[in-house]
N, C-alpha and C positions, 0 to 999 in steps of 0.2 A: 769867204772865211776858210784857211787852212783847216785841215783834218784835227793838229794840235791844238791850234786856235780854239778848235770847239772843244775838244774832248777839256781841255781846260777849263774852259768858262764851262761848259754844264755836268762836265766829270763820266762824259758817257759819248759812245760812237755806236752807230746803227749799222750792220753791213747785210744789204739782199744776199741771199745767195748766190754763189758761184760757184763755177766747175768745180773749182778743186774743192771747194768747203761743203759741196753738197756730195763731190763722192766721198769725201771723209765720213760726212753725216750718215750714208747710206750704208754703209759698211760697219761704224758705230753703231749704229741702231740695234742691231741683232747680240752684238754684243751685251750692250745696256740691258735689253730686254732677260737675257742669261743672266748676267748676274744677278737681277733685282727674284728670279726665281732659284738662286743659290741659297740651300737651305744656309751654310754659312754665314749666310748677308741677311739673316732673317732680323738677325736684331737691329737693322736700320729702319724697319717698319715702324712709323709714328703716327700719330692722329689718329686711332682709331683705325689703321689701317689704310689710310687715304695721304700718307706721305712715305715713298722714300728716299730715307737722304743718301743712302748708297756711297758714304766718303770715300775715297781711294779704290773704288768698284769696278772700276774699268781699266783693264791690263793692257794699259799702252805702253809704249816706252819712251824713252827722254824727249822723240819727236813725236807725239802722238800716235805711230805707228801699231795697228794692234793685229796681230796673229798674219803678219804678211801685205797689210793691207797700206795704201797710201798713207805719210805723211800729213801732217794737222796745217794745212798750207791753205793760200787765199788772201783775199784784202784783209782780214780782222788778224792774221797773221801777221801780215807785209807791216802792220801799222803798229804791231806791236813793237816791231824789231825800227821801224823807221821812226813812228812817232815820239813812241816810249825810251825808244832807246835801249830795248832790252832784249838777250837773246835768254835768255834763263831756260834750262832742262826743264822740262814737263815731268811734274808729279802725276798718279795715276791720277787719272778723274775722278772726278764726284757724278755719280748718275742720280741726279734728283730726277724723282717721277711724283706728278701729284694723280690721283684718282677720283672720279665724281665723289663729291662728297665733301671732299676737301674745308676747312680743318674740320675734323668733329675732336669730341673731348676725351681724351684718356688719363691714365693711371699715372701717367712719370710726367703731367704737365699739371700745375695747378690752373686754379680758376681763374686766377689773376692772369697768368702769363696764358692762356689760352683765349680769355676775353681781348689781351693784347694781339694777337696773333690774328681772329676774327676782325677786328677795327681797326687797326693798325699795318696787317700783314705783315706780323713779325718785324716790323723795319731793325735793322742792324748795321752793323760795319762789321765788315767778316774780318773776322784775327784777333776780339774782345771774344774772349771765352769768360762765360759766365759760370763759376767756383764757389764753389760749397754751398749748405743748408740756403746763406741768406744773398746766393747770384751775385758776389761780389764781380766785377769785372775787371779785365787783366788783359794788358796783349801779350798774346802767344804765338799767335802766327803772322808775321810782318808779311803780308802780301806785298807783291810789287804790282799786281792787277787782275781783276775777274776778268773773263773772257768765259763766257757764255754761248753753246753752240746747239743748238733745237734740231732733236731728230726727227722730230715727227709731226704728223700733217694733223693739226684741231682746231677746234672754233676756239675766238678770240676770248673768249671768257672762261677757258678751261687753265682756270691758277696760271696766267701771265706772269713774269719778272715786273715787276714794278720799281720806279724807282723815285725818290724827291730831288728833281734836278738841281745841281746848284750848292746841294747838301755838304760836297766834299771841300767848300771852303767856311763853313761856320765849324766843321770837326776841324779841321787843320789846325784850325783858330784856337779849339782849346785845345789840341795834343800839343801845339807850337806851347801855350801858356803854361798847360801841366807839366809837360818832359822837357818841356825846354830849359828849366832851371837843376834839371838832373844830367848826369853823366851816362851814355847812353847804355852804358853795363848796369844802370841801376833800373832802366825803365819796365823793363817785366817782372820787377815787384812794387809797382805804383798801382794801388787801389784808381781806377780812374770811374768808377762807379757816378759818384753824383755830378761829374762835371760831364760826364757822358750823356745821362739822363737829360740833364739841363739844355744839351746844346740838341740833342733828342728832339727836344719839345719843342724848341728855337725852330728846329727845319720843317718838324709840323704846322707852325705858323706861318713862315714866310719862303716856303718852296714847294713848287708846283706838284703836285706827284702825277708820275705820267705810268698808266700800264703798256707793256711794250710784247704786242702779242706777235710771233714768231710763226716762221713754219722751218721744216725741212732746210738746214743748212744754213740758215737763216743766227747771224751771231751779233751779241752784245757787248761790248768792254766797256767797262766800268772801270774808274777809279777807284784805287783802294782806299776811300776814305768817305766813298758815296754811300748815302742809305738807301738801304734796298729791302726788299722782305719779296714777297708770294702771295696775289690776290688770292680770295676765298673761290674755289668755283662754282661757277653762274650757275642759275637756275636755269635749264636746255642746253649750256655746252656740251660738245663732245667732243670724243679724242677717240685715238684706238682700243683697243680691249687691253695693249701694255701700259697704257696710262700716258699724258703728255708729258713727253723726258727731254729735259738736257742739261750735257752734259759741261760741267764747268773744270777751269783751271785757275788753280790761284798759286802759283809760282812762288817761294819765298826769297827776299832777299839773304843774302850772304852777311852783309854789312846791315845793322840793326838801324843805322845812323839812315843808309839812303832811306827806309820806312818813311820816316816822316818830311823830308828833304828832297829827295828826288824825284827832277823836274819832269 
């Protein structure tokens, strides 16, 4: 099976590390680890103090390049550009870090969507931001792909990537159904709340979910249309004292249309 082939049919590619991806990694680390202690960046602190999501927190530039250091290069690169078909400039990173403990409950999450998060691990489709008092959901950011890259070395149960394989063709199914009978200037003000939910519940029943534990250089690509969330951490995991980080890119399209089209 082609690399394509797969990342199609299950909406996700696995890459070991390698040279270049692990010196990227080792170089990012120290970075990641700085920002997430940027009083600045305090307010990415969630859960209790056991999540950060650190959006745009890592000062790379259009090639992942940070403060002099190699390029964001490798097979989960090469495959971006070859499989995907995409060269798109690198947004700054997101440096998610989870912490023992991982999720506990706080003040800006209610009971509901924290018991979600606990059972569920958060599952989502990253670019449905969820708006105002009653979470209505909207797309905002047309991803063109997660690329997922782990700087650090912890045991398998310290809040892994998790994902429902397979997932990225029952959403397709209703984005194609909801926006497809709109003009694509009208799609980020389509309420897609209950048909999201719905197809939500669909991949819970019938797609596998797989946790997908990482070390050091070590990268993930996802489809932008796969569910994915953050297991809870194990009871005995462990990780460093900066917490288990890594660090993502979700690249936007230009054209709103290839979002939901582009093969």
């Amino acid at each position: 099976m082609s690399l394509r082939t797969e990342f199609h049919d299950r909406g996700l590619l696995r890459f070991a590390a390698d040279k270049s991806m692990l010196a990227w990694a080792e170089h990012a680390r120290t970075h990641a680890a700085t920002a997430a202690r940027d009083i600045n960046q305090a307010h990415w602190l969630r859960c209790g103090g056991t999540w950060f999501v650190g959006v745009d927190a890592l000062p790379n530039d259009a090639e992942g390049r940070l403060a002099g250091g190699p390029p964001l290069a490798g097979a989960a690169a090469d495959a971006v550009r070859s499989e995907l078909g995409l060269s798109l400039p690198l947004h700054r990173g997101q440096v998610s870090i989870c912490y023992p403990g991982y999720p506990r409950p706080s003040d800006e999450e209610s009971a509901a969507a924290f018991s979600f998060r606990l059972k569920r691990d958060a599952a989502h489709v990253d670019g449905l931001l969820a708006e105002g008092p009653e979470r209505r959901r909207f797309l905002r950011e047309p991803h063109a792909y997660v690329l997922g890259v782990t700087l650090t070395e912890q045991s398998a149960g310290a809040s892994p990537l998790v994902v429902w394989e397979g997932s990225h063709h029952i959403m397709y199914s209703m984005f194609r159904t909801v926006l497809g009978r709109h003009p694509p200037g009208d799609w980020q003000t389509i309420d897609l709340t209950e048909a999201y939910q719905s197809a939500r519940r669909q991949a819970f029943e019938t797609c596998r979910r797989v946790a997908l534990p990482t070390g050091p250089g070590d990268a993930v690509l996802l489809h932008r249309h796969l569910l994915h969330g953050v297991a809870p951490w194990a009871e005995g995991a462990t990780a460093p004292s900066e917490g288990r980080i890594i660090a993502y890119f979700r690249p936007e399209f230009p054209d709103l249309r290839d979002w939901l089209d582009h093969p």
